[in-house]
MARVEXLO-182502 format. One record per residue (C-alpha): x, y, z; residue in three letters. Coordinates in pm, whole numbers, padded with zeros to 5 digits, always signed. Each point is the difference from the previous one (the first is absolute). Layout:
REM residues N
XYZALA;...
REM end
This chain:
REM residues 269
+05522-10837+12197UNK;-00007+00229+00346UNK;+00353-00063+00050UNK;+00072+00078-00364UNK;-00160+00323+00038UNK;+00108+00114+00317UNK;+00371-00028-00149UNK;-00064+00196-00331UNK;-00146+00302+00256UNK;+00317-00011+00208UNK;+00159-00011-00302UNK;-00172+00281-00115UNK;+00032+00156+00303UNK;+00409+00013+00003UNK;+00034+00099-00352UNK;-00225+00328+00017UNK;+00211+00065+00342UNK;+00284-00003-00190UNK;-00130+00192-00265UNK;-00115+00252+00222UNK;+00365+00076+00164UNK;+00230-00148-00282UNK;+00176+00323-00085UNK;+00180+00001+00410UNK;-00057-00400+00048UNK;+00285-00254-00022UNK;-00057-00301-00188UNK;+00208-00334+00080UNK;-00032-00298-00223UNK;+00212-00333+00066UNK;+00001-00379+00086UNK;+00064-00196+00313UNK;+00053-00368+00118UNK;-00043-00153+00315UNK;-00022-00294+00217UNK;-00181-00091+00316UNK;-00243-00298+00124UNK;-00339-00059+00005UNK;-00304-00088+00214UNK;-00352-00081+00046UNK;-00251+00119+00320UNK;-00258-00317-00011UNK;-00316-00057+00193UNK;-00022-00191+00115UNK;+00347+00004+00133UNK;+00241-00227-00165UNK;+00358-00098+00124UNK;+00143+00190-00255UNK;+00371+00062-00100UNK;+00149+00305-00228UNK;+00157-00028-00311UNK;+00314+00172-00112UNK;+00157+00014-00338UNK;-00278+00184-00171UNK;+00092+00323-00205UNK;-00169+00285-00189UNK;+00075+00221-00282UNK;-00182+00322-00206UNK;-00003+00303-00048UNK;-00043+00306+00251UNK;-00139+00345-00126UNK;+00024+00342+00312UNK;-00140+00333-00019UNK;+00144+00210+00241UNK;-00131+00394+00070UNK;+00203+00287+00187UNK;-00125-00123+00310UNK;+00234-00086+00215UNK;-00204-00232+00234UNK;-00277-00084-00196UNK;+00246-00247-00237UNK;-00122-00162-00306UNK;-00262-00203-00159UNK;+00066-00309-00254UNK;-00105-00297-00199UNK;+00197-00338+00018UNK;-00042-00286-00240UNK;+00207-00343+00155UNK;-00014-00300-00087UNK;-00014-00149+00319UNK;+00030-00388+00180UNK;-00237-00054+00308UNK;-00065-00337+00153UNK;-00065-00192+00341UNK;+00050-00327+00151UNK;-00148-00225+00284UNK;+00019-00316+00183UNK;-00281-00216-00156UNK;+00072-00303+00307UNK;+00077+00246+00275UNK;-00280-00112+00212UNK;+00117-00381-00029UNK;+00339+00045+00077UNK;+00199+00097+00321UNK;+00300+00187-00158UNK;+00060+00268-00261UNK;+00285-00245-00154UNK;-00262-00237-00087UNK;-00224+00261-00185UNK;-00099-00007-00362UNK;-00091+00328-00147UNK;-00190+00109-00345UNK;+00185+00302-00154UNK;-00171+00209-00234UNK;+00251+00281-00233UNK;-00235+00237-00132UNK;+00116+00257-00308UNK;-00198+00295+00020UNK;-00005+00314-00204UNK;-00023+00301+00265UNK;-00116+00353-00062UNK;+00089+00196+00354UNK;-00138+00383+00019UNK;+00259+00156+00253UNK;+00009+00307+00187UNK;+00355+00063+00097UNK;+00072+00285+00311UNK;+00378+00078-00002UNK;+00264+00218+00090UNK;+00334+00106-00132UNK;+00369-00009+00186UNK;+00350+00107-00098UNK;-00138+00281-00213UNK;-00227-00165-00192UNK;+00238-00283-00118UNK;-00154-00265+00198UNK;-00436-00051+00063UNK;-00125-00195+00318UNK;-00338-00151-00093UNK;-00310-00168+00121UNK;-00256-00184-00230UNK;-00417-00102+00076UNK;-00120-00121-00351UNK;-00342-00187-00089UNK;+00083-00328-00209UNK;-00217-00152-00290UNK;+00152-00327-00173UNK;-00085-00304-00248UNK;+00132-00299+00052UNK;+00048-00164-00307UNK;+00207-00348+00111UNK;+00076-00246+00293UNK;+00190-00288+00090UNK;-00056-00209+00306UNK;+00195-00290+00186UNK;-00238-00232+00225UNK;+00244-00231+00230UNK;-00263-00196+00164UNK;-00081-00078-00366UNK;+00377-00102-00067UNK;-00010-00249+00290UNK;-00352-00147-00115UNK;+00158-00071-00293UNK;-00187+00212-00221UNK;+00154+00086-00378UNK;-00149+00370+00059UNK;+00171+00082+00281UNK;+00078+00344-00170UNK;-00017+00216-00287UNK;-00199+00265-00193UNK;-00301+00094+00233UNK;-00278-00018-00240UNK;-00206+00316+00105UNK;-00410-00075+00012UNK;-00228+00335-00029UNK;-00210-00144+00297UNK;+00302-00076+00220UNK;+00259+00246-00051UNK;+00016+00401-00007UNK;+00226+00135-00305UNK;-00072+00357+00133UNK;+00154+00151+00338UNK;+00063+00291+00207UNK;+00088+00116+00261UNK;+00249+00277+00176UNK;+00367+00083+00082UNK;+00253+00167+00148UNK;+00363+00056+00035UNK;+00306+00188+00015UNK;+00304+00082-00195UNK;+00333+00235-00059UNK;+00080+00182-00380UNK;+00307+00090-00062UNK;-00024+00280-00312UNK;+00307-00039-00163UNK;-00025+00295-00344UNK;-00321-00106-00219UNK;-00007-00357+00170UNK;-00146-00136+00329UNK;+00071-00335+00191UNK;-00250-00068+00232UNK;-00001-00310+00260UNK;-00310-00053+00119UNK;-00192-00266+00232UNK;-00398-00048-00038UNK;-00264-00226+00213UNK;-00285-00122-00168UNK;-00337-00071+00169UNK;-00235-00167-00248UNK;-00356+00031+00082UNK;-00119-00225-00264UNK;-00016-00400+00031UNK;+00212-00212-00262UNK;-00309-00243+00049UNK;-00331+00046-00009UNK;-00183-00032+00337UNK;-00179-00368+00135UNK;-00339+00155-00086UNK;+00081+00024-00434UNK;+00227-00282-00017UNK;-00053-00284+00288UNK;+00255-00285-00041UNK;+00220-00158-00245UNK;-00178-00321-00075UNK;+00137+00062-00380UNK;+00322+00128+00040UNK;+00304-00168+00031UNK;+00321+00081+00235UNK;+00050+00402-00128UNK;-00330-00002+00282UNK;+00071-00079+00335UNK;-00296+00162+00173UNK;-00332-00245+00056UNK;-00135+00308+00074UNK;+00144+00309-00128UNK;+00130+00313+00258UNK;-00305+00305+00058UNK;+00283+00230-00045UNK;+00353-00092-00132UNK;+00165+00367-00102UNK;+00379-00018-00096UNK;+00301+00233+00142UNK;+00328+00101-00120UNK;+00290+00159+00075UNK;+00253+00164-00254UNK;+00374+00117-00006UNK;+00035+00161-00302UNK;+00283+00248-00170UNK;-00116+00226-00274UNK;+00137+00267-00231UNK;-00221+00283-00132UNK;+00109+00260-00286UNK;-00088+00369+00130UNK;-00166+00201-00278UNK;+00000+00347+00152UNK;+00302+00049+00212UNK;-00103+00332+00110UNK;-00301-00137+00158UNK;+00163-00178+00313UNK;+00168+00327+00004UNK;-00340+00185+00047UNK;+00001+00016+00388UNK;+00222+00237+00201UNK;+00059+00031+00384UNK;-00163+00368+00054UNK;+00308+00268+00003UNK;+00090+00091+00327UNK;-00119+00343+00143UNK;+00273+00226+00017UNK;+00023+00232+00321UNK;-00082+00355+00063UNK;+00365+00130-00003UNK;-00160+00366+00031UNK;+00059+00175+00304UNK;-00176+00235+00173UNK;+00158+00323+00062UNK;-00122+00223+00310UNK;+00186+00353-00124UNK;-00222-00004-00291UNK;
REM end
């Protein structure tokens, strides 16, 4: 319930600021896509391996002011794959060849709030940006593959990962950042943008709530689960956005040149 209603006051909090500055503000609404990999930070420390071939895809909402520094705030609503894999024999074997991992793909709803600095180039055709967001997401399925399980001969060696309320966390944050390049073509904006994901949160619930996994099967490799197992991603993602109020990118002006003194001073007067 905190999380819940720390994002209806940011919520809150964005929609009176762009209530407050509407009638000079530009408004961008749009969708992107991306692809990337995925990663998870255990402890303790697990030979670990990334994953790539996970996407993402939502909506993006951007407020931007007359600043020309100061950039714009947004909301983003993705639907977004995280995951992580490690060797579950990596202390019995010799070489990496021989490992057998457990891969977990996680699908995650994801609710960034992003602050986005920028700057414009090539009179205002083309926006250099940076991005630092705070993330909030759900994750509402998962699918895992246990190898060590495959080669014990085990008929569950993968599948849906059956989430338990005293082993797993649905809810997540964390924070991000990034950088990308706009191109404002008319009423329309194509954006290409790359964003790094720390989690902060654990996908399992620390060795003190949930000890071992005397009654699971092989979606549980730990005996004893991780005190901290936060997941990381990274995303290459294209989007286009649909400019409401083309005057507003217009908004900022370099300051007019002074012009000279051209009188001269005349010593017969």
């Amino acid at each position: 319930m905190t999380m819940q209603r720390h994002i209806r006051t940011a919520l809150f909090a964005l929609a009176a600021l762009a209530a407050w500055q509407g009638a000079s503000a530009q408004h961008t609404l749009g969708f992107t896509v991306g692809y990337g990999m995925g990663n998870g930070r255990f402890q303790p420390q697990q030979e670990m391996r990334a994953i790539w071939g996970l996407y993402s895809g939502g909506l993006s909402w951007r407020y931007y002011g007359k600043q020309r520094f100061v950039g714009g705030f947004g909301i983003d609503l993705e639907f977004q794959q995280q995951g992580f894999s490690f060797a579950t024999n990596a202390s019995q074997v010799e070489e990496k060849k021989d490992y057998l991992y457990y891969t977990r793909h996680v699908n995650s709803v994801v609710l960034p709030i992003v602050w986005q600095p920028h700057f414009y180039m090539l009179r205002n055709h083309v926006r250099i940006y940076l991005e630092a967001a705070a993330t909030f997401s759900y994750n509402i399925s998962s699918t895992y593959e246990n190898e060590q399980a495959r080669a014990n001969g085990s008929a569950g060696w993968k599948g849906d990962y059956p989430f338990k309320l005293a082993r797993d966390n649905r809810w997540g944050y964390g924070l991000a950042v990034g950088g990308g390049i706009a191109f404002l073509i008319r009423r329309f904006e194509l954006n290409f943008r790359v964003r790094y994901s720390f989690g902060y949160s654990d996908i399992v619930r620390n060795r003190n709530k949930y000890y071992d996994n005397n009654s699971d099967g092989a979606e549980n490799p730990f005996w004893a689960t991780p005190l901290r197992s936060p997941l990381d991603n990274l995303m290459i993602s294209v989007g286009l956005n649909y400019r409401f109020n083309k005057q507003g990118f217009e908004a900022w002006k370099p300051r007019p040149k002074k012009e000279k003194n051209r009188e001269v001073f005349k010593f017969g007067l």
